[in-house]
N, C-alpha and C positions, 0 to 999 in steps of 0.2 A: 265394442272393443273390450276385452279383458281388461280386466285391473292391475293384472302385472305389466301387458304391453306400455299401458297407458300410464303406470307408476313408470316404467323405463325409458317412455318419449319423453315426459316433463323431464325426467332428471341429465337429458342426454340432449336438448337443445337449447338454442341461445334465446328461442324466441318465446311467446307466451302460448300456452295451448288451451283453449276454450272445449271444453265439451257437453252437452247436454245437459243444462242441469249447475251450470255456472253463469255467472253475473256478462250480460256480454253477447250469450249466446244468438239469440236473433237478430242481435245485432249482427255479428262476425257470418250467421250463413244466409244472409242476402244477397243474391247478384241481380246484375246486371238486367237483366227480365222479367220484369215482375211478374210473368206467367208462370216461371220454376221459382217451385218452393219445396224444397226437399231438408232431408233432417241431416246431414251426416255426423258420423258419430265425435268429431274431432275439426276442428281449424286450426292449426299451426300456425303462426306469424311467424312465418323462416325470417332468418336474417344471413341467409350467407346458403353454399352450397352444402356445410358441415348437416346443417335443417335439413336441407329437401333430402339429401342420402338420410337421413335416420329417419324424415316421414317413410322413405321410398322401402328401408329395411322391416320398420312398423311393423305394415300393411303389409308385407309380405308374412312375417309374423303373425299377423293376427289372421290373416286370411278374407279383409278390407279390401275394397277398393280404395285406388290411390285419383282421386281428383286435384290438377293443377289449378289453379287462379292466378294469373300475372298479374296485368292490365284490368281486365274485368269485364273486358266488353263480348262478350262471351254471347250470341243471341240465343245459340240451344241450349243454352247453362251447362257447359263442360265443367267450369269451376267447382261444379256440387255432385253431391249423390247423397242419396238415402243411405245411410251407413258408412259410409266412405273418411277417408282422411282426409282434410284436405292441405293441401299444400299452397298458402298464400302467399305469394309473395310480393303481397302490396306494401311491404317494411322496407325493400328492397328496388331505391329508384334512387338508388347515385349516377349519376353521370360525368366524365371527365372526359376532356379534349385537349386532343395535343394537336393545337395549329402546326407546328412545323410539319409534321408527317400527313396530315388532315385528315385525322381521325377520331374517330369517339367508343370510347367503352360505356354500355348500358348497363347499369342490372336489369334482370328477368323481371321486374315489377315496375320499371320505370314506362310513363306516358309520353306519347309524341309533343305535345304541351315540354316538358320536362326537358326532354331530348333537342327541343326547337331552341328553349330558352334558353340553355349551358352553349348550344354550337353558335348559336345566331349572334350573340359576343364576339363572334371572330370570323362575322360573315359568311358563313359555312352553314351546307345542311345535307341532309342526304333526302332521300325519297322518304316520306312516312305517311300518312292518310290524311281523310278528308277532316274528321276531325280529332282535335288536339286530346281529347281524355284515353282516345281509342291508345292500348298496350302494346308499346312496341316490341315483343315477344311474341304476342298470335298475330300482328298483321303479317310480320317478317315469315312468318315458320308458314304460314301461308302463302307467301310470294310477297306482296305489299304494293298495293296499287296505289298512288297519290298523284298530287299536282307535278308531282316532279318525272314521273316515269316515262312523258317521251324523251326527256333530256336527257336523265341519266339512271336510266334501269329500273327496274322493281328494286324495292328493300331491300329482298335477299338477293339482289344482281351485285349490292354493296358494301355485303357481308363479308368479312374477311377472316371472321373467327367465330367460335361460341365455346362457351363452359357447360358442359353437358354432362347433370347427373342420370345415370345411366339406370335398368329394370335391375341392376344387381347391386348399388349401392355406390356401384363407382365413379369418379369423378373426373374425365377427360376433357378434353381439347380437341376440338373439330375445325378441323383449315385444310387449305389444298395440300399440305403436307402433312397433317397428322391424321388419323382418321378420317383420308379422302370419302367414302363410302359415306358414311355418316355425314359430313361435310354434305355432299351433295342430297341428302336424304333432308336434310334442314330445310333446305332451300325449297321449300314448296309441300315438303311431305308431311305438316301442321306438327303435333306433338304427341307422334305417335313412335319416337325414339327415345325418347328422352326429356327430362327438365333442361330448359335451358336457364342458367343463372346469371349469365354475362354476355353481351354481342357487343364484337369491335367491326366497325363502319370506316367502310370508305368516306368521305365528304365532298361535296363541292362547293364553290363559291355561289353564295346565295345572300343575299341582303335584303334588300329594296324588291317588291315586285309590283307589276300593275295587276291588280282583280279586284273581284266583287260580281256582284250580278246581276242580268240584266232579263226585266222579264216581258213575253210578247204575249197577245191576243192568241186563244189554242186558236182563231181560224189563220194565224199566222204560221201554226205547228209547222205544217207539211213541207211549207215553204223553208223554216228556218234547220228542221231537220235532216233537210235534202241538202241546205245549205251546209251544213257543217260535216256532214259526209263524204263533201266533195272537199273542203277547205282543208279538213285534216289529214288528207290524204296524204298532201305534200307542205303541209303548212311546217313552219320551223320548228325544231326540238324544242325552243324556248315554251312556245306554246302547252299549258298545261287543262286549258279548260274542258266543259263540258255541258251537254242539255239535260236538264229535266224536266220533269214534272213538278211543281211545287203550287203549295198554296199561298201566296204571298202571307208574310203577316205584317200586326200592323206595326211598323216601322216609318220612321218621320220621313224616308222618301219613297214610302208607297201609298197610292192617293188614297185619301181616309176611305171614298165611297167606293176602293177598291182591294181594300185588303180582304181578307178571308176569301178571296175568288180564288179558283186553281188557273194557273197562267205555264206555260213553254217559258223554261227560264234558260238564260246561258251561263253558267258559272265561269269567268276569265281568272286563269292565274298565268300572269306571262315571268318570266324571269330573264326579262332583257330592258333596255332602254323604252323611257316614256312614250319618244316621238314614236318609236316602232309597234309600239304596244297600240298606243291608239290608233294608229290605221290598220288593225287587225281587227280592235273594236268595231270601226268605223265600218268594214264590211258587213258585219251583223246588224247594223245599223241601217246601210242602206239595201237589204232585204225586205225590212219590217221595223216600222216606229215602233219600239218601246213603249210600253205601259210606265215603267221606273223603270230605273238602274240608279248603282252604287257601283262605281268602277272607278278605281283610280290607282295611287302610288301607295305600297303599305306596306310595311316588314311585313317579310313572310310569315314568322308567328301568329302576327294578327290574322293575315289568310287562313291558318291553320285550325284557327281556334273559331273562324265567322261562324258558323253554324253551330257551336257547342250548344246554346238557347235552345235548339229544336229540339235536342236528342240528350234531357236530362238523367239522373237516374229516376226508377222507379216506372219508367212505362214496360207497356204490355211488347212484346218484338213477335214477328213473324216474316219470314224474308227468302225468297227466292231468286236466284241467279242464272245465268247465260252469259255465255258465248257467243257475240254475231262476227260475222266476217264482211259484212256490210250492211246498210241502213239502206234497204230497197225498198219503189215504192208499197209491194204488197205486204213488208213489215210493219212498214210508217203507216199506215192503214189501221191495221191492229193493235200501234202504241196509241193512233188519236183516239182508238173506242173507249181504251180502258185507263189509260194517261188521264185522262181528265176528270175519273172519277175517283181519286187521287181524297182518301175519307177524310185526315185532319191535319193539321197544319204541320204537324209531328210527320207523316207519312211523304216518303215521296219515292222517283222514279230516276237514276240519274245511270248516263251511256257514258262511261270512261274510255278514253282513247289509249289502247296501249298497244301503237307500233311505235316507231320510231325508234330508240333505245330498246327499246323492250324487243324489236324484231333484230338486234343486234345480237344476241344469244342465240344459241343452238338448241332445238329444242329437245336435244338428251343431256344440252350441260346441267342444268338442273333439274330438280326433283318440277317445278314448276313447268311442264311441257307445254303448256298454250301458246305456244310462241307467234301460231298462224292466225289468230283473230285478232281482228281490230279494234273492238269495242268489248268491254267488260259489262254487263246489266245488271244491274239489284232494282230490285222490284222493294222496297223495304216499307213492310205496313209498321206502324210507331204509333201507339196512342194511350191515350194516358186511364181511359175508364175498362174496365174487366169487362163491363155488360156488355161491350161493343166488339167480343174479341170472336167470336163466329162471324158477323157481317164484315169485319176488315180483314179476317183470315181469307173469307170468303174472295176479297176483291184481291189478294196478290196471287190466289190459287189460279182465278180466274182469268188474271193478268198473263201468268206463265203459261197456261193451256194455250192462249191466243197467241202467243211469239214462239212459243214451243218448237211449232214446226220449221220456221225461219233461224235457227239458232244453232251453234254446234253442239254436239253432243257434252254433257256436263256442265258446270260452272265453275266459278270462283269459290273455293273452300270456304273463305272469312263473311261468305255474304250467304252460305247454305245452313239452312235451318235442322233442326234435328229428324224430321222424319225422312232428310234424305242422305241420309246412308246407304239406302239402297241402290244410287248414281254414286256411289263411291270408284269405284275401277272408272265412270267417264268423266268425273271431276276432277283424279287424277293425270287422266289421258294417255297417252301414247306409253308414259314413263309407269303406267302400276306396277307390272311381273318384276320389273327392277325395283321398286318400294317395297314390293312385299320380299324379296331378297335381302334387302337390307334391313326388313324389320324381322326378319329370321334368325339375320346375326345379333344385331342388337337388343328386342326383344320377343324372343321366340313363344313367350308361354303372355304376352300381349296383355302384359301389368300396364301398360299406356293406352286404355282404349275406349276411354270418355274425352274423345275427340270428333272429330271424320275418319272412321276408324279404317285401318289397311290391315285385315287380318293376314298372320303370318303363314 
């Protein structure tokens, strides 16, 4: 970056700006991956939208790339680039709730962790992920898949607004009345519009739930995976769990002479009553004895955050996705080859269910078209040492080739890795010619495009 642009970003934001060559630096361009490691020329610690517009006019200035970082959990490291600006806005995680209305405003760098904690004060939540550090700005802008999404929609199903600074510096408001086009470009079409600096949430009433999870013998797999393909078909909204693949770890209720084994786990998040909770359990149960389980009564938070231990910073990420429209048995075949070789305890394999709420939407109301599958797949390799990242790249590549042909066309934006971009138009689905429409108006010359990118 020139030494005028970059004498006229310090003097024209609120927040600190690190560059190459100051105290700080390696620290501020680390993310989320520790497989990307890139230089760019600038970090910004925005504090407000006034930031992101003067990174966003910079970069066009200097002739930069403009990289966003919300949240951070970024697997293809969008947050960075070699050269690039970036736009942080990890300063930027106020959250406030107005119970009467039941809603919440986020800023763009606020965590679901964050967002749990400020609503969950007043019984209230909306849909957000699986776990608590993940950013609630890319899950959202992605769709947002969680515990809560048969009940009440994906993320962006409960989006009612956003602060959106724009490829030309400007700084609007996207709702079903203001900027509709954009509005629904949000909702699913990742951050290839725009910074978003604020999201206002629908809420629901959410407190107390029953989960935790429970894990089975893989020669139980077939059985327990058939089982819940059928159960959730018409099981209740309340119902938010799911199967995986996992390697138990060692935790004081998994048997000592059985932790580090890979086990078919169920993940339960119910948000209804005890008694009803456990006789939902109680069907998983009487399929297949359990190895362990932890299943009980928790604030949701705590659900929210169970797993944060697996998935610290600083591992290596590699991860691929799918669409199934059902778990048949010549799929359930293909997950028990490769399910169980499932490398470190960091790594695993989990089927999110999202009909229910989620099949309540139209699939042109939003940018989010998947409206027809029932199960969400991330295949997600996680592990902590560099020398081991061709053998575990290896096993999710190999994973996907095998479910490949049983799966719909595309994935889940938030769960695709950087080399696929080239499933861009089937990741988006039915709804692309209309995203790239909308990214024509809003950014036509595709200053937003260290994403899943939709060229315009």
């Amino acid at each position: 970056m020139s030494m005028k642009v970059m004498d006229s970003l310090r003097s024209s934001v609120k927040g600190s700006v690190v560059e190459e060559g100051d105290d700080g630096y390696d620290e501020a361009r680390v993310v989320y991956n520790a497989m990307i490691d890139r230089r760019p020329s600038a970090v910004v610690r925005c504090q407000g939208a006034a930031d992101v517009a003067a990174v966003v006019r910079a970069a066009a200035e200097d002739g930069s790339d403009v990289a966003v970082r919300g949240g951070g959990h970024s697997v293809p490291g969008f947050g960075t680039a070699d050269g690039a600006i970036v736009a942080d806005l990890g300063d930027m995680t106020t959250v406030t709730v107005d119970p009467a209305s039941s809603t919440a405003e986020a800023a763009g760098g606020a965590t679901w962790g964050m967002f749990n904690e400020a609503t969950s004060q007043h019984g209230l939540a909306t849909t957000g992920g699986i776990i608590s550090t993940t950013g609630v700005g890319g899950l959202t802008l992605g769709g947002g898949i969680g515990y809560l999404a048969r009940g009440h929609g994906l993320s962006c199903d409960n989006l009612l607004s956003a602060e959106v600074v724009l490829a030309d510096g400007r700084v609007v408001t996207a709702s079903a009345d203001e900027e509709p086009d954009l509005f629904w470009a949000l909702r699913g079409g990742g951050g290839n519009f725009g910074v978003v600096t604020k999201f206002t949430f629908r809420l629901h009433p959410v407190a107390e739930i029953y989960g935790g999870p429970m894990f089975f013998e893989l020669a139980d797999g077939p059985a327990i995976l058939a089982y819940f393909a059928d159960y959730v078909r018409t099981a209740p909204r309340e119902f938010g769990g799911f199967p995986a693949f996992q390697i138990a770890p060692a935790l004081p209720f998994v048997p000592e002479d059985r932790a580090g084994e890979p086990f078919v786990a169920v993940v339960f998040c119910i948000n209804g009553p005890a008694s009803e909770a456990e006789k939902i359990v109680q069907g998983f149960r009487d399929v297949a004895k359990p190895v362990a389980e932890m299943v009980g009564p928790m604030p949701y938070p705590a659900m929210n955050g169970l797993f944060d231990g697996l998935v610290p910073p600083g591992l290596q990420h590699y991860w691929k996705a799918a669409f199934l429209d059902e778990l048949r048995p010549e799929s359930v075949a293909a997950h028990m080859e490769h399910g169980p070789r499932v490398p470190t305890v960091n790594s695993t394999v989990h089927f999110y269910p999202i009909n229910g709420a989620c099949h309540d939407v139209a699939s042109d109301a939003t940018a989010f078209g998947h409206r027809d599958a029932n199960f969400a797949l991330v295949i997600a390799g996680m592990w902590p040492d560099p020398a081991e990242n061709t053998a575990n790249t290896a096993w999710v590549k190999d994973y996907y080739a095998a479910i490949e042909p049983f799966a719909q066309p595309g994935g889940y934006i938030n769960f695709a890795s950087q080399d696929d971009q080239p499933k861009a138009s089937s990741n988006y689905g039915a709804n692309y010619e209309r995203l790239r429409a909308v990214k024509r108006e809003y950014d036509p010359d595709n200053v937003f495009h260290l994403n899943q990118n939709i060229v315009p």
